[in-house]
N, C-alpha and C positions, 0 to 999 in steps of 0.2 A: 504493500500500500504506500508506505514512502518513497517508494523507488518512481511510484506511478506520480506522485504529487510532486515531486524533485524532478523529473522530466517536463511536466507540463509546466510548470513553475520557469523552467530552462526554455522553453519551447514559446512560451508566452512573449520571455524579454527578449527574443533574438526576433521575433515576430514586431515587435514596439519598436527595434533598432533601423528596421526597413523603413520607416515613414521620413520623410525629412520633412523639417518645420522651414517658418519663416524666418527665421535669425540663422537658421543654418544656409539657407539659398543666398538672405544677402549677406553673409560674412563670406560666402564662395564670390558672389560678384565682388565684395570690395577686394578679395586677394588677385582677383584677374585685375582688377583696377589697378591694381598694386606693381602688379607685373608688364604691364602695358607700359606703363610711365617709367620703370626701370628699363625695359627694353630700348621706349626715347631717350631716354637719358644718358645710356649704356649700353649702347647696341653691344649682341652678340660678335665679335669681332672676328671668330671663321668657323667654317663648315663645324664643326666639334662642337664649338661652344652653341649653335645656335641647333643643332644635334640634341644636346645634354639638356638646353632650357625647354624643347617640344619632350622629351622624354618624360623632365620634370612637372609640366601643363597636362602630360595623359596618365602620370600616376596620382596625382594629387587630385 
């Protein structure tokens, strides 16, 4: 019986971690915002570096 109510217990918060809110959508725009303006600022300056920062944009 514990094992069943420790599952569903488990199964409920990973279920709650799939929704995304609205402080979470725009804290993701403001970090692209973030990156856009380093990018002007600081362009990637060759193939690797600007490589490295699209790797960084599709893992994040």
């Amino acid at each position: 019986m514990r094992l069943l109510l420790i599952s569903t217990l488990l199964l409920t918060g990973l279920a709650a971690c799939e929704r995304e809110g609205p402080a979470e959508r725009a804290g993701r725009n403001l970090d692209r915002a973030g990156e856009r303006v380093r990018d002007t600022v600081d362009p990637p300056r060759g193939p690797v570096e600007r490589l490295g920062r699209s790797v960084d944009r599709a893992v994040n």
